[in-house]
MIKOL-9964 format. One line per 5 residues: their letters; for each residue y negated, z, x negated of C-alpha. Coordinates in Angstrom, 1 decimal, padded with zeros to 4 digits, always signed. Example, Ala and Ser with C-alpha at 12.3 -4.5 7.8 and 13.67 -1.06 7.14 Angstrom:
AS> +004.5 +007.8 -012.3; +001.1 +007.1 -013.7
This chain:
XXXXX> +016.4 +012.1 +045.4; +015.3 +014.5 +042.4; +016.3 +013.8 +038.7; +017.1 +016.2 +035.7; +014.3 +016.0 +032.9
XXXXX> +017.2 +014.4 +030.9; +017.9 +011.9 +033.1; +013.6 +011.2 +033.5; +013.3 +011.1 +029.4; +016.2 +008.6 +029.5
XXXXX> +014.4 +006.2 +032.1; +011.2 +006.5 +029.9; +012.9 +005.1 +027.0; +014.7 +002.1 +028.6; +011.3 +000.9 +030.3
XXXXX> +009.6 +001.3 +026.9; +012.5 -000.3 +025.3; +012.1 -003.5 +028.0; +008.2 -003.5 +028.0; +008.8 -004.4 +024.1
XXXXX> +011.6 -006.5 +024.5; +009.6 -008.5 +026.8; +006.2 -008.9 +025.1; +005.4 -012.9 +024.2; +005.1 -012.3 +020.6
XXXXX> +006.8 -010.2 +018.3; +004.8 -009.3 +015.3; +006.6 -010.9 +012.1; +003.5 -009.1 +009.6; +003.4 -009.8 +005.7
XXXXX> +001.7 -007.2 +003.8; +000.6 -008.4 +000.1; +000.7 -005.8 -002.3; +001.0 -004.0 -006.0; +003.9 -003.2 -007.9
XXXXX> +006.2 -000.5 -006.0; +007.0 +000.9 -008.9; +003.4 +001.8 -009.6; +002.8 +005.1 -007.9; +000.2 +004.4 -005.7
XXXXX> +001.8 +001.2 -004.1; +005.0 +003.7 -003.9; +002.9 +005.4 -001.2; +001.5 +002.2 -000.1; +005.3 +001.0 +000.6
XXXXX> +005.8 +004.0 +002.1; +003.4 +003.4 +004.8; +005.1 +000.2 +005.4; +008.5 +001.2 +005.6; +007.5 +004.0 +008.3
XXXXX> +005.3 +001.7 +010.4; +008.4 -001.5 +009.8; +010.7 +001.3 +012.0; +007.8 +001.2 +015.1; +007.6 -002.8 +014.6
XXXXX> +011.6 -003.9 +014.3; +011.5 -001.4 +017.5; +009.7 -004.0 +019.2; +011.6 -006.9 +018.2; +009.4 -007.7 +014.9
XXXXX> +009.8 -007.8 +011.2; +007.7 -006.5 +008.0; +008.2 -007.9 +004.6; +006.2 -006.4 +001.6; +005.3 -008.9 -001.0
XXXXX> +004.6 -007.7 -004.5; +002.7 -008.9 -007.2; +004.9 -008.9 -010.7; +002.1 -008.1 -012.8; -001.5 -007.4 -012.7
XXXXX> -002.6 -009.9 -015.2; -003.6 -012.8 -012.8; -004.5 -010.5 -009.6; -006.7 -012.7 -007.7; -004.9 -015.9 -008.5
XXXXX> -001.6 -014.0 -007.6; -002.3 -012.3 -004.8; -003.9 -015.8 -003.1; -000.6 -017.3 -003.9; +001.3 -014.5 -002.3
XXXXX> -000.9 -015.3 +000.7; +000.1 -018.7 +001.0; +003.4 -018.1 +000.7; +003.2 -015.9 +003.9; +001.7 -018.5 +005.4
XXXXX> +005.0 -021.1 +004.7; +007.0 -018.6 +005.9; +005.6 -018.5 +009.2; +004.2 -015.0 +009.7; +002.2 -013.7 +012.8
XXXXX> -000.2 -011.4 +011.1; -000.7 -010.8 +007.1; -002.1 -007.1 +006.1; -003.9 -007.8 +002.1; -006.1 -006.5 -000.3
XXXXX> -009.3 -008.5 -001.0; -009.4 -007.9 -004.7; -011.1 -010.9 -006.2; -013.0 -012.6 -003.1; -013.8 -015.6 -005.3
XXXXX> -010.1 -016.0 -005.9; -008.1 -015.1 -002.6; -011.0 -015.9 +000.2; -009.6 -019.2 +000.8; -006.2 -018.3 +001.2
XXXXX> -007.6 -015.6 +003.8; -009.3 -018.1 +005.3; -006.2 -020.7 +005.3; -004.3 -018.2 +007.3; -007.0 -017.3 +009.9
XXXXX> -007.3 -021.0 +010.6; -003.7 -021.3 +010.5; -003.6 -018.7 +014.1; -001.9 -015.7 +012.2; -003.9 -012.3 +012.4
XXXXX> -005.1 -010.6 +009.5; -005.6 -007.0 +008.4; -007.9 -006.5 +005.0; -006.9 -002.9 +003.6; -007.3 -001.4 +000.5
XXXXX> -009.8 -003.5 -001.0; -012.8 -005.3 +000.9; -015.0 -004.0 +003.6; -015.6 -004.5 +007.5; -018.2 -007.2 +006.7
XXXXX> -015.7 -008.9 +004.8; -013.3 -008.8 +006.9; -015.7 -010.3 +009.8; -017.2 -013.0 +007.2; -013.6 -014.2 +006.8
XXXXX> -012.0 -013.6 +010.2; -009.7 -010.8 +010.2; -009.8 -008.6 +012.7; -010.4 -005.1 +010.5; -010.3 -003.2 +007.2
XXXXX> -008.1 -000.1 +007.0; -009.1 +001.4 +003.7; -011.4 +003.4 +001.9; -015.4 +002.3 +001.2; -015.2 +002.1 -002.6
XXXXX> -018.4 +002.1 -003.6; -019.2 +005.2 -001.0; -016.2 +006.8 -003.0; -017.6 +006.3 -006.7; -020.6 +007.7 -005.5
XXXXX> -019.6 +010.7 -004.2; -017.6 +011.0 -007.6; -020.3 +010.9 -009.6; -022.7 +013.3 -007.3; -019.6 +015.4 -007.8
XXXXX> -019.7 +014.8 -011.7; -023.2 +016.4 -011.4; -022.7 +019.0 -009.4; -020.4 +020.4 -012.1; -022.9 +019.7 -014.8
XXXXX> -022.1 +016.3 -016.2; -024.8 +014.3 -018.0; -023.0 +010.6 -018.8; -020.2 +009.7 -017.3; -018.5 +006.8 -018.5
XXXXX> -016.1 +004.3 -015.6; -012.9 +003.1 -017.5; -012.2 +000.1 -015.8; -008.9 -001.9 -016.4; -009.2 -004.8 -014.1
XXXXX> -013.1 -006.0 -014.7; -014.1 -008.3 -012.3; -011.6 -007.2 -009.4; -013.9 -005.9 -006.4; -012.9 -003.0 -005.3
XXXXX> -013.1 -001.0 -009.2; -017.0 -002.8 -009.5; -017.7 -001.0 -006.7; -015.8 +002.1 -007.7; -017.7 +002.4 -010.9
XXXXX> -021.1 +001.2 -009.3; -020.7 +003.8 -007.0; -019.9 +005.9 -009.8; -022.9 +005.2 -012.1; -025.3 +005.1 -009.1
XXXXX> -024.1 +009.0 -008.0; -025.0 +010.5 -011.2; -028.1 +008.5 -012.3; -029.2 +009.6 -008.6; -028.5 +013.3 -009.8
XXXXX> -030.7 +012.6 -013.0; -027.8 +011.9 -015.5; -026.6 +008.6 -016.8; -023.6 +006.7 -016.3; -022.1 +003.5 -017.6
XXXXX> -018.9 +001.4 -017.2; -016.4 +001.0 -020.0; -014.1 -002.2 -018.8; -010.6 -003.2 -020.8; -009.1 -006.1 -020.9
XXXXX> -006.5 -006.5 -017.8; -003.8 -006.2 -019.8; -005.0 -002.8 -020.9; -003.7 -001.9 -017.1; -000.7 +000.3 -017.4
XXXXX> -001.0 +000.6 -021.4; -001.3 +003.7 -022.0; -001.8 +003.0 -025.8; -004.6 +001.1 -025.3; -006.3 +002.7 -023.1
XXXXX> -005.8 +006.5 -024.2; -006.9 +005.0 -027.7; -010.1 +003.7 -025.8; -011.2 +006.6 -024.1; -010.6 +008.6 -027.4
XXXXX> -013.2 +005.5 -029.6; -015.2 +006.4 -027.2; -015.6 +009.7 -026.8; -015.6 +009.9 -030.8; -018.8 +007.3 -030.9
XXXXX> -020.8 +009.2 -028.7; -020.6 +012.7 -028.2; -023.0 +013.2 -025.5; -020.5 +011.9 -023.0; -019.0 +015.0 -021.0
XXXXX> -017.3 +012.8 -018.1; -014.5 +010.1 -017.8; -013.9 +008.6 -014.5; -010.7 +006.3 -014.5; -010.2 +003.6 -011.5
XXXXX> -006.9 +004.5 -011.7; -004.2 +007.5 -011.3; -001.9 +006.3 -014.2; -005.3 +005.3 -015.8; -006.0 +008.9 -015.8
XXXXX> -002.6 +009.9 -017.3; -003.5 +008.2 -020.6; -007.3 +009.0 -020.5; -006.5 +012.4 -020.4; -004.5 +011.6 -023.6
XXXXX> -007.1 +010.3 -025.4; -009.2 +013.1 -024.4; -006.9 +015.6 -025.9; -006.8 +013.6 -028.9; -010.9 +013.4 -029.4
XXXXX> -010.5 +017.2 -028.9; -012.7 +017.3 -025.6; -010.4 +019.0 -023.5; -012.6 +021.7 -021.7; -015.6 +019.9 -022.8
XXXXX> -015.4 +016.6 -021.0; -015.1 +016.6 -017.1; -012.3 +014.5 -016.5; -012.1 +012.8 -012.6; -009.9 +009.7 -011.4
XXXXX> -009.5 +007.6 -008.4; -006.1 +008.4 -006.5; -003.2 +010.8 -006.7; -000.3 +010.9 -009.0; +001.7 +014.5 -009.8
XXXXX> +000.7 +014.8 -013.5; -003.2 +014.5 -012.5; -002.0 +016.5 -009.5; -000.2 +019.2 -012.1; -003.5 +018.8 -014.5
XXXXX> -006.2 +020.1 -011.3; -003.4 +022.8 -010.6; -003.9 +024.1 -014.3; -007.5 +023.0 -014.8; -007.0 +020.6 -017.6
XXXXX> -008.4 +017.5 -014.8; -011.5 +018.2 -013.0; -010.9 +016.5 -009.7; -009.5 +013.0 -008.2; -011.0 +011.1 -005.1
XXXXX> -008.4 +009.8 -002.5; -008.0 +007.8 -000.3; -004.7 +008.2 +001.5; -002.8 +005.2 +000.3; +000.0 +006.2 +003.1
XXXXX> -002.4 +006.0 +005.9; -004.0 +002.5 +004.8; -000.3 +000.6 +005.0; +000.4 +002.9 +008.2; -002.5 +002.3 +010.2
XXXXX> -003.0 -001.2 +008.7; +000.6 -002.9 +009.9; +000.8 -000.3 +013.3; -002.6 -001.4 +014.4; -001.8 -005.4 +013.2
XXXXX> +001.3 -005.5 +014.9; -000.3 -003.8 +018.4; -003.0 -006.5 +018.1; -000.2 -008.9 +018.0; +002.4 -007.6 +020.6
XXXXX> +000.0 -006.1 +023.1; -003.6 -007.6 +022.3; -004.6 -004.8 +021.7; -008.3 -003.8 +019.6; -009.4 -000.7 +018.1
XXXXX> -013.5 -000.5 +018.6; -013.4 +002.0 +015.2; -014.3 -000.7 +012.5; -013.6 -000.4 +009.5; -011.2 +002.7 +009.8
XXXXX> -011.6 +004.3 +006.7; -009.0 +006.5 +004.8; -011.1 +008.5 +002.3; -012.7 +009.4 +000.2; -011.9 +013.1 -000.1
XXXXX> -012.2 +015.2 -003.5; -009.4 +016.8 -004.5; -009.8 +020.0 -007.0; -009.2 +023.7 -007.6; -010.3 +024.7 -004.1
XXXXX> -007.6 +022.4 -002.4; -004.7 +021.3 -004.7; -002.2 +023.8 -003.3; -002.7 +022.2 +000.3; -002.7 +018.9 -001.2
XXXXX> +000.9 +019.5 -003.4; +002.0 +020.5 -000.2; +001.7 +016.9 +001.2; +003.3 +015.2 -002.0; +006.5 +017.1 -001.4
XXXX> +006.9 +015.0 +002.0; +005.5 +011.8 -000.2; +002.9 +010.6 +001.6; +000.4 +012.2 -000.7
């Protein structure tokens, strides 16, 4: 008996279709995030809602629970946490932003049965200290660093980190990382944190970075934790009249600090692939889950990589598709 590749493609399918239809649990995954309407959780959702089409394939679910402001993050995200866990999910994917705030809740859904993914913020020894199975993300501190060694390999002297959430983990260890790569170059670095609320004010913190920059005129960079961050910083720089004589760098990807690199008003930005942390992070979760499944790459990290003059055009090519 012979068969038509047609009729071979079509048996494929339906056995994959049963194998999933028949595995003992289907992933029901929570993923804890930011505000969609903040550009970089836009790609963050986006990464969900591609790797949700794979998972209700297989007979599960994703739901993408947001915080509604960053002015309580630990606290909030914890709560959103716990209210996976009261829903009944299988697996949970979350940023560890504030340890001291959200470890227990991490820890009350380990101990609960339901598998966890730590991505964006945290690290692999994290996510062993607390029981989840691996961090998808990038190494934050590895990434300030190899900002500010890139600060001095432009010429920067003092570099200043505008940090908007003090205290959250994962921008400590951006602007440690930060201050440790130039000092380690022979300049000097320092961080300048804002109150919370400062986050997404682009007021406040354009009129920071422009006190700043007025008080002490041997700064020539700014390093912002933050893509939006940047959009105001490089405000403030244009109003302290340092454009051209301040490098300007920033965490992340957003199209105006995109559009700045492109004409050379911003010096560079560090990604880390927001897409590919929600992707990999729910796609691997909900394999551990269906399938038992283990990936022996821990932690699987998405960046950093510098983005500047030499590689914008390949980048803008990626943010047309929106994943970048």
């Amino acid at each position: 008996m012979s068969f038509s590749m047609s009729a071979v493609r079509g048996l494929l399918a339906g056995a994959v279709f049963v194998l999933g239809a028949s595995s003992v649990m289907a992933a029901n995954i929570a993923v804890v995030g930011g505000k969609t309407d903040d550009e970089f959780w836009s790609r963050i959702k986006k990464g969900v809602d591609d790797a949700r089409l794979v998972v209700e394939k297989n007979g599960g679910s994703v739901s993408y629970l947001q915080l509604q402001t960053y002015d309580n993050l630990g606290p909030d995200a914890a709560q959103l946490v716990r209210t996976a866990i009261s829903q009944g999910v299988t697996g949970i994917v979350v940023p560890d932003w504030v340890p001291e705030a959200e470890d227990e809740a991490i820890k009350a859904a380990v101990a609960a049965g339901i598998k966890v993914i730590l991505m964006n913020a945290g690290n692999i020894d994290k996510a062993r200290e607390l029981g989840a199975i691996n961090y998808v993300g990038s190494d934050e501190y590895t990434a300030g660093k190899a900002g500010g060694e890139y600060f001095a390999s432009k010429g920067a002297k003092n570099v200043i980190c505008v940090n908007t959430l003090p205290g959250a983990a994962n921008q400590e260890a951006r602007c440690k990382g930060v201050i440790d790569g130039i000092t380690g170059k022979g300049g000097t670095g320092k961080q300048l944190p804002l109150p919370a609320t400062s986050f997404g004010d682009q007021t406040a913190i354009a009129e920071a970075v422009k006190a700043t920059l007025l008080q002490d005129d041997t700064i020539d960079g700014v390093l912002n934790v933050g893509a939006s961050d940047a959009d105001a910083a490089a405000s403030g720089i244009a109003q302290a009249n340092k454009v051209g004589k301040v490098a300007h760098g920033t965490f992340d990807l957003n199209a105006s600090g995109l559009a700045r690199i492109k004409d050379g008003s911003q010096t560079f930005a560090i990604d880390q692939q927001p897409y590919l942390q929600s992707l990999l992070g729910v796609s691997l979760l909900a394999s551990h889950i269906d399938y038992g499944t283990n990936l022996p790459t821990a932690p699987v990290l998405t960046g950093p990589g510098i983005v500047d003059a030499a590689n914008i055009d390949a980048t803008l090519a990626g943010v047309k598709e929106g994943a970048r």
